[in-house]
N, C-alpha and C positions, 0 to 999 in steps of 0.2 A: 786780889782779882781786878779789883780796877786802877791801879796800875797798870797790870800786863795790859788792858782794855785802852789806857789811853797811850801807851806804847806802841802798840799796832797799830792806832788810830792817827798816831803821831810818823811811822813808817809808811802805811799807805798813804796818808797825806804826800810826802817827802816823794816817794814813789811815782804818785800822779804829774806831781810838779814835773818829776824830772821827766816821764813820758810824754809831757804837753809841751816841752822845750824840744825834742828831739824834732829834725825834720823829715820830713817825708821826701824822697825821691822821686821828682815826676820823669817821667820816659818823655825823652828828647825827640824831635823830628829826626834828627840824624841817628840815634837808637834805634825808631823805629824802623826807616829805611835799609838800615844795614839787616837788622833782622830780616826785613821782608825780602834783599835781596836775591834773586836764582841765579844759579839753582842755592837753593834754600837745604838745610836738615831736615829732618822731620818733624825736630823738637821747635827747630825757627821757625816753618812753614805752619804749626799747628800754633802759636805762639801770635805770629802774624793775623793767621786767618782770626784768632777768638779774640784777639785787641780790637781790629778792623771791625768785626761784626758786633763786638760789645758797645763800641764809640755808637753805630751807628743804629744800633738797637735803644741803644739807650737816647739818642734824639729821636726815631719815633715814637716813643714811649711817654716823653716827657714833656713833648713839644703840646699843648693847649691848643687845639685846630679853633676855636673860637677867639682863642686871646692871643694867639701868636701865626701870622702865616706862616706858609712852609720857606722853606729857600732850599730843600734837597727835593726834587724829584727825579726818581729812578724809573721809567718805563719799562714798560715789560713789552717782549721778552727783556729782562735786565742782562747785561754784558755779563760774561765770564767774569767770577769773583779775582781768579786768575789774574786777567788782565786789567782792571781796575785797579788791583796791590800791583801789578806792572806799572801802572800811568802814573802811579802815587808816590813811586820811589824816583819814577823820572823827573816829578813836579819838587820833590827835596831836594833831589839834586840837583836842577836847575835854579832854584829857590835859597840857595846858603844864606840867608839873609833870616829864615825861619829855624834853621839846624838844630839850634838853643831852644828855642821854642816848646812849650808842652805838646806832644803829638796828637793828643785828641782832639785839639782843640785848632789844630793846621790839618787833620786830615779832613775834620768835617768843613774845614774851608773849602780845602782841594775837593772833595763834595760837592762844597753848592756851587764852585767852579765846574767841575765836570757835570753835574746834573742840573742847572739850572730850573727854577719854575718857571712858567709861561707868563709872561706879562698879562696882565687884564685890566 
Protein backbone atom coordinates (compact mmCIF):
# COMPACT_ATOMS: atom_id res chain seq x y z
CA UNK A 1 0.00 0.00 0.00
CA UNK A 2 2.56 2.47 0.47
CA UNK A 3 4.20 1.96 -2.45
CA UNK A 4 1.15 2.52 -4.59
CA UNK A 5 0.87 5.80 -2.03
CA UNK A 6 4.35 7.06 -2.81
CA UNK A 7 3.67 6.30 -6.59
CA UNK A 8 0.87 8.52 -7.00
CA UNK A 9 2.57 11.00 -4.80
CA UNK A 10 5.46 10.49 -6.98
CA UNK A 11 2.97 11.10 -10.55
CA UNK A 12 1.13 14.01 -9.02
CA UNK A 13 4.32 15.61 -8.18
CA UNK A 14 5.61 14.90 -11.99
CA UNK A 15 2.10 16.04 -13.09
CA UNK A 16 2.10 19.57 -11.20
CA UNK A 17 5.66 20.21 -12.54
CA UNK A 18 4.66 19.78 -15.81
CA UNK A 19 1.28 22.00 -15.45
CA UNK A 20 3.50 24.84 -13.74
CA UNK A 21 5.76 24.82 -17.01
CA UNK A 22 2.93 24.94 -19.48
CA UNK A 23 2.17 28.69 -20.58
CA UNK A 24 -0.79 30.50 -20.55
CA UNK A 25 -2.00 32.32 -23.61
CA UNK A 26 -2.66 36.05 -23.06
CA UNK A 27 -5.34 37.59 -25.63
CA UNK A 28 -3.33 40.15 -27.93
CA UNK A 29 -4.52 43.71 -28.55
CA UNK A 30 -4.84 42.62 -32.13
CA UNK A 31 -7.12 39.46 -31.01
CA UNK A 32 -8.97 41.53 -29.27
CA UNK A 33 -9.76 44.12 -31.94
CA UNK A 34 -10.47 41.67 -34.53
CA UNK A 35 -12.97 40.01 -32.33
CA UNK A 36 -14.54 43.20 -31.54
CA UNK A 37 -14.60 44.08 -34.95
CA UNK A 38 -18.54 45.06 -36.92
CA UNK A 39 -20.25 43.81 -37.85
CA UNK A 40 -19.26 41.19 -35.30
CA UNK A 41 -21.04 37.30 -34.79
CA UNK A 42 -22.99 36.89 -32.01
CA UNK A 43 -20.47 34.47 -30.48
CA UNK A 44 -17.70 37.69 -31.17
CA UNK A 45 -20.01 40.42 -30.19
CA UNK A 46 -20.89 38.60 -26.80
CA UNK A 47 -17.07 37.49 -26.31
CA UNK A 48 -16.12 41.23 -26.79
CA UNK A 49 -18.87 42.80 -24.77
CA UNK A 50 -17.96 40.27 -21.35
CA UNK A 51 -13.73 40.79 -21.95
CA UNK A 52 -14.50 44.58 -22.21
CA UNK A 53 -16.69 44.66 -19.17
CA UNK A 54 -14.68 41.96 -17.15
CA UNK A 55 -11.18 44.29 -17.73
CA UNK A 56 -13.21 47.03 -16.60
CA UNK A 57 -15.13 45.63 -13.88
CA UNK A 58 -12.39 44.26 -12.42
CA UNK A 59 -10.33 47.79 -12.14
CA UNK A 60 -13.38 49.13 -10.39
CA UNK A 61 -13.33 46.51 -8.01
CA UNK A 62 -9.86 46.41 -7.28
CA UNK A 63 -8.68 49.68 -7.42
CA UNK A 64 -8.11 51.09 -3.45
CA UNK A 65 -10.05 54.67 -3.79
CA UNK A 66 -7.86 55.42 -0.57
CA UNK A 67 -4.50 53.95 -1.68
CA UNK A 68 -4.77 54.22 -5.38
CA UNK A 69 -6.54 57.35 -7.43
CA UNK A 70 -8.65 56.65 -10.14
CA UNK A 71 -7.33 57.39 -13.74
CA UNK A 72 -10.68 55.99 -15.56
CA UNK A 73 -13.59 58.22 -15.11
CA UNK A 74 -16.72 57.41 -17.13
CA UNK A 75 -19.55 60.02 -16.64
CA UNK A 76 -22.81 59.49 -16.84
CA UNK A 77 -24.93 59.46 -18.93
CA UNK A 78 -21.88 56.95 -20.10
CA UNK A 79 -21.51 56.63 -24.04
CA UNK A 80 -22.98 53.52 -25.84
CA UNK A 81 -20.97 50.33 -24.85
CA UNK A 82 -21.33 49.94 -28.66
CA UNK A 83 -19.42 52.76 -29.60
CA UNK A 84 -16.55 52.86 -27.04
CA UNK A 85 -15.69 48.78 -28.34
CA UNK A 86 -15.99 51.10 -31.84
CA UNK A 87 -13.26 53.75 -30.56
CA UNK A 88 -11.18 50.77 -29.15
CA UNK A 89 -10.70 48.85 -32.15
CA UNK A 90 -10.02 52.26 -33.96
CA UNK A 91 -7.16 53.16 -31.14
CA UNK A 92 -5.50 49.33 -32.07
CA UNK A 93 -5.55 49.89 -35.21
CA UNK A 94 -4.07 53.16 -35.30
CA UNK A 95 -1.72 51.86 -32.39
CA UNK A 96 0.32 48.65 -34.21
CA UNK A 97 2.97 49.41 -31.90
CA UNK A 98 0.62 47.72 -28.90
CA UNK A 99 -0.92 44.66 -31.43
CA UNK A 100 1.40 42.18 -29.29
CA UNK A 101 0.56 43.66 -26.37
CA UNK A 102 -1.81 41.76 -23.54
CA UNK A 103 -5.35 43.33 -24.28
CA UNK A 104 -6.38 44.18 -20.89
CA UNK A 105 -3.86 45.71 -19.98
CA UNK A 106 -4.00 48.43 -23.50
CA UNK A 107 -7.66 48.51 -23.24
CA UNK A 108 -7.68 49.89 -19.77
CA UNK A 109 -5.08 52.43 -21.17
CA UNK A 110 -7.30 53.27 -24.10
CA UNK A 111 -9.70 53.85 -20.98
CA UNK A 112 -7.83 56.28 -18.99
CA UNK A 113 -7.08 57.77 -22.54
CA UNK A 114 -10.72 58.15 -23.47
CA UNK A 115 -12.08 58.87 -19.94
CA UNK A 116 -9.70 60.67 -18.33
CA UNK A 117 -10.12 62.09 -14.42
CA UNK A 118 -10.23 65.66 -13.67
CA UNK A 119 -7.12 67.25 -12.53
CA UNK A 120 -7.30 68.67 -8.78
Amino acid sequence: MKKVLVVLAALAAISGLAQAQETIKVLSTQELANTCKTPASPDSRSFCIGFTTAVYETYLATRHPQRAKPFICVKQPAPARDDVISEFVKFAQANQQVADKPAAGVFLGFMAERFPCAKK
